[in-house]
NUGU-603793 format. One line per field, with one value per residue: residue number from 1; residue in one letter; x, y, z of N, C-alpha, C, O in turn. Coordinates in steps of 0.02 Angstrom, whole numbers. Last residue first. Layout:
n <- c(NUM ...)
res <- c(A ...)
nu <- c(X ...)
nv <- c(Y ...)
nw <- c(Z ...)
cau <- c(X ...)
cav <- c(Y ...)
caw <- c(Z ...)
cu <- c(X ...)
cv <- c(Y ...)
cw <- c(Z ...)
ou <- c(X ...)
ov <- c(Y ...)
ow <- c(Z ...)
***
This chain:
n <- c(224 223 222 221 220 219 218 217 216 215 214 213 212 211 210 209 208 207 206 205 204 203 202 201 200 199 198 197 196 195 194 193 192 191 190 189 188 187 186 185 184 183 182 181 180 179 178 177 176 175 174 173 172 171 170 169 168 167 166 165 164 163 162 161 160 159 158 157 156 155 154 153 152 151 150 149 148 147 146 145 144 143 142 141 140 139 138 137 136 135 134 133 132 131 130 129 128 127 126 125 124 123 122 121 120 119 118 117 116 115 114 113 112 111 110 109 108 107 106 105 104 103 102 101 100 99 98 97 96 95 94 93 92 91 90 89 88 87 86 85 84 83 82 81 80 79 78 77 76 75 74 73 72 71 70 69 68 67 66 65 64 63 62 61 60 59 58 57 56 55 54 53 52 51 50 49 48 47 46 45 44 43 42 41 40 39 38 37 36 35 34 33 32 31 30 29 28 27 26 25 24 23 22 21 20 19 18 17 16 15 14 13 12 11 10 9 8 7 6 5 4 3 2 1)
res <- c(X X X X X X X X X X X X X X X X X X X X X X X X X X X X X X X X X X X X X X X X X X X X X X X X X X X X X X X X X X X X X X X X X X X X X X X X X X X X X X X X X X X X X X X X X X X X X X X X X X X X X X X X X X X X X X X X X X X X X X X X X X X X X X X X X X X X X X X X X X X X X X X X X X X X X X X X X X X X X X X X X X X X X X X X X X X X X X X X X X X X X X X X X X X X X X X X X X X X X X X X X X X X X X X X X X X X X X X X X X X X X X X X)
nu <- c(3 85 191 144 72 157 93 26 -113 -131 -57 -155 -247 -197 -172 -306 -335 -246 -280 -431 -401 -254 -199 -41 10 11 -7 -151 -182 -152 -241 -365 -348 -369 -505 -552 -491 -517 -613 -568 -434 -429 -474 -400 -280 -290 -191 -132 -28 39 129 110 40 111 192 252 98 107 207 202 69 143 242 147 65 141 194 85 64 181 138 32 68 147 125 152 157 181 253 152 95 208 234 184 230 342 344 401 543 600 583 670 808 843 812 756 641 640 697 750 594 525 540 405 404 361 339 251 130 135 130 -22 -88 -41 -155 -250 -259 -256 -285 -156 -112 11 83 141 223 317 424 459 597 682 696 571 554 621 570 451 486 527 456 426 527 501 456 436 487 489 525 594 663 734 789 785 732 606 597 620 639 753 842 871 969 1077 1098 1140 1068 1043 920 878 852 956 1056 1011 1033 1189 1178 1118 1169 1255 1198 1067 991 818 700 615 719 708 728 726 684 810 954 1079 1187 1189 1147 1256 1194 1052 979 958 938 828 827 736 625 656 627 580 594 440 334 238 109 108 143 49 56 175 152 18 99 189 91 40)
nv <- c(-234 -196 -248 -372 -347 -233 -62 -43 -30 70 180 220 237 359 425 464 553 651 732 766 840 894 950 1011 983 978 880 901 894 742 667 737 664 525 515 541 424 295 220 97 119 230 144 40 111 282 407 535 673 768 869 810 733 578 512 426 323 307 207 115 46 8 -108 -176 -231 -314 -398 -487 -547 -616 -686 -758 -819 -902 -936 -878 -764 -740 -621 -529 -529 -500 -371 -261 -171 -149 -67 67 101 -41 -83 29 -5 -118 -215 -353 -378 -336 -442 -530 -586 -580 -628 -717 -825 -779 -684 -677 -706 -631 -520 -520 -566 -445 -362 -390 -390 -246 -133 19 159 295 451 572 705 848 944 1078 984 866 814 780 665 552 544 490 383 263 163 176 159 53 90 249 360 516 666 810 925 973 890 816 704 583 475 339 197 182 239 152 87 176 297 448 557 698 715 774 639 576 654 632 465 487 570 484 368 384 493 510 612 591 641 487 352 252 82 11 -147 -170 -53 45 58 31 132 98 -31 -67 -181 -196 -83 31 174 212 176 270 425 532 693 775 772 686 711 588 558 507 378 321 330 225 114 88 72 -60)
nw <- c(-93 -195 -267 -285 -410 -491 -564 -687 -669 -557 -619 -714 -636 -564 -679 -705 -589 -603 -721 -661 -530 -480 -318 -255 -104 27 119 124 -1 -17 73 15 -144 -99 -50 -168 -256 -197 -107 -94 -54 23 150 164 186 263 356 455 449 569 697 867 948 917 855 940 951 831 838 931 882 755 772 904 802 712 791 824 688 697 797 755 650 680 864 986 1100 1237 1217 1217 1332 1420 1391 1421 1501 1417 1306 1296 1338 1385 1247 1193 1256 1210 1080 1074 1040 898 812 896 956 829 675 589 437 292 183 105 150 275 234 200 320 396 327 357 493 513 380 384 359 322 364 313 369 315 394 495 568 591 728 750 643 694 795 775 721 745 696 584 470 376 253 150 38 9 -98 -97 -208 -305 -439 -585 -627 -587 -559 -475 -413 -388 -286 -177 -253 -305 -210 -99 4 7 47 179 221 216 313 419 447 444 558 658 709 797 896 961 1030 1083 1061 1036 1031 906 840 680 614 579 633 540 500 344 246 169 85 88 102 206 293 235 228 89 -10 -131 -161 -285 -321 -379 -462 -528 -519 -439 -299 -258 -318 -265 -129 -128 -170 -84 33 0)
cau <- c(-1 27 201 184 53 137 142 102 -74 -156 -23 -83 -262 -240 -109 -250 -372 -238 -218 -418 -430 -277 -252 -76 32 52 78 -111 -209 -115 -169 -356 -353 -279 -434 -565 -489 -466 -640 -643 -447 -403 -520 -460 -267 -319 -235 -148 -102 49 83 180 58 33 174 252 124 54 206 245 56 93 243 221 49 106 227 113 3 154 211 23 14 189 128 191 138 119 313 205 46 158 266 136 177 383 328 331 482 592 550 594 746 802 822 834 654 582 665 767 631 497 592 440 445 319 410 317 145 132 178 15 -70 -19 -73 -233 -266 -189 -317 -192 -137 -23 76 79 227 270 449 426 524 654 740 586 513 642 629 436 448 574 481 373 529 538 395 488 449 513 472 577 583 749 722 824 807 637 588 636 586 757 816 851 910 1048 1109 1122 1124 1121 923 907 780 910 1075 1013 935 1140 1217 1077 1120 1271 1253 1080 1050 901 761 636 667 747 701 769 646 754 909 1015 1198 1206 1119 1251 1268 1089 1022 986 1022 842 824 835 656 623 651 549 636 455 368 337 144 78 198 54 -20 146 170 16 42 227 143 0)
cav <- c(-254 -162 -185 -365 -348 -300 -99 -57 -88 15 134 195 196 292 402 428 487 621 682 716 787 882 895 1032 960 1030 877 916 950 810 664 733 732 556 489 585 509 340 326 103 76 239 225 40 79 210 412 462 654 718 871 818 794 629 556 436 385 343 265 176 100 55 -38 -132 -202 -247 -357 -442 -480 -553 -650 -720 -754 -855 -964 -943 -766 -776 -690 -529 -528 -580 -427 -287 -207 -187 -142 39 160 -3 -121 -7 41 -125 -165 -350 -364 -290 -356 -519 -547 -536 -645 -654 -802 -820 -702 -654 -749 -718 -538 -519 -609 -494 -334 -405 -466 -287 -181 -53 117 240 382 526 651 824 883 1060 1041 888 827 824 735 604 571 559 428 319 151 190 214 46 50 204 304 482 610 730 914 1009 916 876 706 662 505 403 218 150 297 231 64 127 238 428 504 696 729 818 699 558 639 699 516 466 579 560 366 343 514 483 627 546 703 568 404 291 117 24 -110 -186 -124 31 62 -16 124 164 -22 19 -156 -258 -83 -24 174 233 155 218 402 486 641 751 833 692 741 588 621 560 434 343 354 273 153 94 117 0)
caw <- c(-29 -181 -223 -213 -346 -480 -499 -663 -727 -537 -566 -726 -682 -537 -616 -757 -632 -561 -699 -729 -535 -514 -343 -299 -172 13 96 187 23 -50 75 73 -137 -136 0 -109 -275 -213 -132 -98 -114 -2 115 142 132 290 314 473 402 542 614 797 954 963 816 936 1026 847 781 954 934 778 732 911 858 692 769 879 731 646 784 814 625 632 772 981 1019 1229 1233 1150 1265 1435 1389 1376 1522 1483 1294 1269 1352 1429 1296 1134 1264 1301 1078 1092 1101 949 777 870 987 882 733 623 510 351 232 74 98 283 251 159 267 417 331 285 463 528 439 342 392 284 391 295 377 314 353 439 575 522 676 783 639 617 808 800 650 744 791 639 523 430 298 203 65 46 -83 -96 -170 -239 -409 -546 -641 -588 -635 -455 -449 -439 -349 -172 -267 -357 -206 -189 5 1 -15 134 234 200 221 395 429 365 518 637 673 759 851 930 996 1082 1099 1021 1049 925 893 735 648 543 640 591 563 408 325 218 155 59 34 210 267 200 293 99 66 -106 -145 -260 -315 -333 -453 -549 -570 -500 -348 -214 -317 -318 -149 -107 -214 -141 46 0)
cu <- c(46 2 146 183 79 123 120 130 -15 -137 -45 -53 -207 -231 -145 -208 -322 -269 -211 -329 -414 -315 -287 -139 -48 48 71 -18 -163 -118 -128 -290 -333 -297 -365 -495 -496 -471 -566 -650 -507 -406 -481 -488 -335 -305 -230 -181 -97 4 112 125 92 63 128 241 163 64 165 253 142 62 208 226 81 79 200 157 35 121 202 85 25 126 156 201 185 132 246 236 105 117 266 195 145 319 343 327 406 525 546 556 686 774 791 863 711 600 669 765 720 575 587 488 447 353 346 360 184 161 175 94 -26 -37 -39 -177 -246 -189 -269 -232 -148 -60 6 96 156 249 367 421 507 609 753 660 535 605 646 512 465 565 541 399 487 548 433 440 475 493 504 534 583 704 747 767 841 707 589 618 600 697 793 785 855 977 1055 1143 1100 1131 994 923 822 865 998 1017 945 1070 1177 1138 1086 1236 1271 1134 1058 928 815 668 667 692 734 713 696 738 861 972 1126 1206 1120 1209 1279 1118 1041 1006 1023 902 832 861 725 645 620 597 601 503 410 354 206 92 172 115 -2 107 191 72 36 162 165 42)
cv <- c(-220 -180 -149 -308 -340 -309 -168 -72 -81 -57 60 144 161 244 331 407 438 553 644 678 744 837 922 958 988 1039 939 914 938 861 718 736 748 646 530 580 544 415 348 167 68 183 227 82 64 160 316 459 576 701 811 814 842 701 618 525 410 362 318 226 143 79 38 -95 -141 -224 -290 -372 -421 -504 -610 -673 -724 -791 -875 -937 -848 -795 -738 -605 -553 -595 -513 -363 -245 -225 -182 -30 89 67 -92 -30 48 -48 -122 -279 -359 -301 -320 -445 -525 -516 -572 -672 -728 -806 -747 -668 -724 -735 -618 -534 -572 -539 -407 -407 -454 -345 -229 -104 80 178 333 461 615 751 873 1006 1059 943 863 850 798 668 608 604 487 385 204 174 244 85 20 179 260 433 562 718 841 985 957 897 767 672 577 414 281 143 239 237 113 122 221 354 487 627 694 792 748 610 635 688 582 485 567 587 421 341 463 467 574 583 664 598 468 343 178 82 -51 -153 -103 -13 53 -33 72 172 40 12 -115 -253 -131 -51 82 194 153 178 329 439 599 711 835 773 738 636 586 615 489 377 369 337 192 136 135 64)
cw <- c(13 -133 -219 -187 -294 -411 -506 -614 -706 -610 -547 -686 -707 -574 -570 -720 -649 -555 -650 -701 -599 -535 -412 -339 -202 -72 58 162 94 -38 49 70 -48 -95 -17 -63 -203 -222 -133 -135 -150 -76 40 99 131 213 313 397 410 485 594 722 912 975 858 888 967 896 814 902 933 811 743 859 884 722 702 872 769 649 738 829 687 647 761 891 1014 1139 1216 1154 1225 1376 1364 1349 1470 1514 1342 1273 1343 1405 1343 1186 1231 1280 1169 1088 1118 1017 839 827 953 911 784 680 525 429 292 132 74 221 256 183 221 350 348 286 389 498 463 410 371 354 377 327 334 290 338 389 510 521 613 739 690 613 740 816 715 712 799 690 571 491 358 261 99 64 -58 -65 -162 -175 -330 -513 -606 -566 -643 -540 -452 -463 -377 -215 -245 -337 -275 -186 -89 -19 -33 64 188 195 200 308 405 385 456 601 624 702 788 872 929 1032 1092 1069 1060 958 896 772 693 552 587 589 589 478 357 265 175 112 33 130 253 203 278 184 83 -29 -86 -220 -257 -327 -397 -518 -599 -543 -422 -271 -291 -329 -223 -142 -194 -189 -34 0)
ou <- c(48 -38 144 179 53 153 62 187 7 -148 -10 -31 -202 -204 -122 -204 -303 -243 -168 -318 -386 -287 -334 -116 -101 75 126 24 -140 -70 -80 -265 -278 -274 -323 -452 -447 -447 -543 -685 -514 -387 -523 -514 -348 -336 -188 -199 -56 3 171 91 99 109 114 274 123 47 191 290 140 25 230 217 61 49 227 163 30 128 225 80 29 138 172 253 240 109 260 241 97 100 293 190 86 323 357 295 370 476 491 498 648 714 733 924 725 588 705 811 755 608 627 479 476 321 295 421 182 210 221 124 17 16 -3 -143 -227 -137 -239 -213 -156 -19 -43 131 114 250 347 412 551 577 805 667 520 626 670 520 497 605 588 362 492 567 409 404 528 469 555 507 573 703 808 713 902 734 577 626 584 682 836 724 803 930 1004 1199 1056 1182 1000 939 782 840 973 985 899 1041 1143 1149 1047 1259 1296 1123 1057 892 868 660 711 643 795 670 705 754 859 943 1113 1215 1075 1218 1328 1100 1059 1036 1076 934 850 922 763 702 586 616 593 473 419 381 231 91 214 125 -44 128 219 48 44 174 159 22)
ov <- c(-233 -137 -88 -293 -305 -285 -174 -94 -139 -117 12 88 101 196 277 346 387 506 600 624 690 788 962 922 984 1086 965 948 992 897 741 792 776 675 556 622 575 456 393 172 46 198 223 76 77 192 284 514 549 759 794 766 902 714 676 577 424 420 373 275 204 126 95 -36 -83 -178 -246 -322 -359 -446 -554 -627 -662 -731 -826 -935 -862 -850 -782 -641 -607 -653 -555 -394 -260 -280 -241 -51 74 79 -99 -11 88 -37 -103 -271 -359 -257 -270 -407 -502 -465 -525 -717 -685 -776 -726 -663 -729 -773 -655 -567 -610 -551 -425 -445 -503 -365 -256 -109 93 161 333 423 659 730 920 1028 1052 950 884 909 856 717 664 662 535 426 200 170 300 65 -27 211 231 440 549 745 806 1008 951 917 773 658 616 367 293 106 237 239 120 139 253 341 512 613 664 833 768 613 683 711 603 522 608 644 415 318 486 438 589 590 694 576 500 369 172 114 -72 -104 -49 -18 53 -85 55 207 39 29 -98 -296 -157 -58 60 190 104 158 329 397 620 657 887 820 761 621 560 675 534 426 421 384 235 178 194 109)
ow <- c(73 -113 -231 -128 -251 -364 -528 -612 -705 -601 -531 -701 -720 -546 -551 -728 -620 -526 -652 -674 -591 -561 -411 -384 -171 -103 48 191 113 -54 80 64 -43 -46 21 -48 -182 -183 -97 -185 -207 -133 -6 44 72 171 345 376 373 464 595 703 922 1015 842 893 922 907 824 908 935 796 740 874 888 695 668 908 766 630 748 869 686 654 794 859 1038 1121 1174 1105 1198 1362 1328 1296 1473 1542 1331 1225 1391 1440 1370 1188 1260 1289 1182 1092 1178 1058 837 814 998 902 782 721 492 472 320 125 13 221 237 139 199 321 302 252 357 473 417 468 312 397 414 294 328 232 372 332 467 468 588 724 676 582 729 837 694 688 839 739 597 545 389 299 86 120 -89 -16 -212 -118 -325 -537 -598 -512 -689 -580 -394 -510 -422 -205 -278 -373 -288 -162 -125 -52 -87 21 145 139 170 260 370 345 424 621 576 650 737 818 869 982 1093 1126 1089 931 890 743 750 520 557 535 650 510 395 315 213 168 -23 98 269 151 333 192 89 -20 -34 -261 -200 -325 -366 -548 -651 -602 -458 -277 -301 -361 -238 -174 -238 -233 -50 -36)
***
């Protein structure tokens, strides 16, 4: 949903589209940060707020980055990334004025679809080997998480954790929550909403066609 979304969102191309830069199991510059990495807002974070600066400015350049990107000179990014909900309120304190969309999905869809591209979640590996992740958000909710035995209940659990510490973190911080339902039922209304808060100009006809486009070109994977 994330990959359509941001498609629909730079339907004009007015935008260096950058595809999940925060990805170190392919962009050896962000080596330094877990799957899931934790960071809580006001942390310094010196190891880490070097490349997020690159990132939000534009600076880093990688193959795969850009490998939907169609704007060749731009001053304006677009930023997609399904890794930075356990660090969205740190990039934003970092970034004043950045403007966030954080994409929702019903968890059971969300969870099959991971089912049928990676079946194993490794909870404590992603989520519990990080003590402050467990110290701010997950010290009373322990007995729920260690309880997950199958793949779906590790999956659930771990779309639990994405999203409540997205949503604490975001409470209070300009954000636009918006829903992969609303959004598959009343594209148009849903796009227009999302653009009217990023800032972006809603052309209804082009913006049709971008629908239409996107919905023959992405292959499925990158629509779940």
């Amino acid at each position: 949903g994330t990959t359509w979304l941001a498609e629909l969102m730079n339907y004009r191309n007015d935008w260096r589209y950058m595809f999940e830069p925060f990805y170190a199991g392919e962009v050896a510059e962000a080596a330094a940060f877990a799957n899931w990495q934790y960071v809580e807002p006001g942390d310094p974070a010196p190891l880490l707020a070097g490349y997020a600066s690159d990132v939000v400015t534009g600076r880093i350049r990688h193959q795969r980055v850009d490998m939907f990107n169609r704007k060749l000179f731009s001053t304006r990014r677009l930023i997609k990334e399904v890794r930075a909900n356990l660090m969205i309120g740190w990039l934003a304190d970092r970034s004043p004025g950045m403007r966030i969309v954080l994409l929702l999905r019903h968890p059971l869809a969300t969870v099959r679809s991971r089912l049928a591209h990676n079946r194993e979640m490794d909870i404590e590996g992603q989520f519990l080997n990080q003590p402050s992740l467990v110290r701010d958000y997950l010290t009373d909710k322990m007995d729920v998480i260690q309880a997950a035995h199958t793949d779906f209940e590790r999956h659930m659990s771990a779309w639990c954790i994405e999203h409540a510490v997205a949503l604490a973190q975001l409470r209070g911080r300009p954000c636009h929550v918006t829903y992969y339902e609303r959004l598959s039922v009343d594209p148009e209304r849903e796009l227009a909403s999302v653009l009217r808060y990023a800032g972006i100009p809603f052309e209804a006809k082009r913006a049709r066609r971008s629908m239409r486009n996107c919905g023959r070109r992405l292959p499925r994977s990158k629509r779940n």
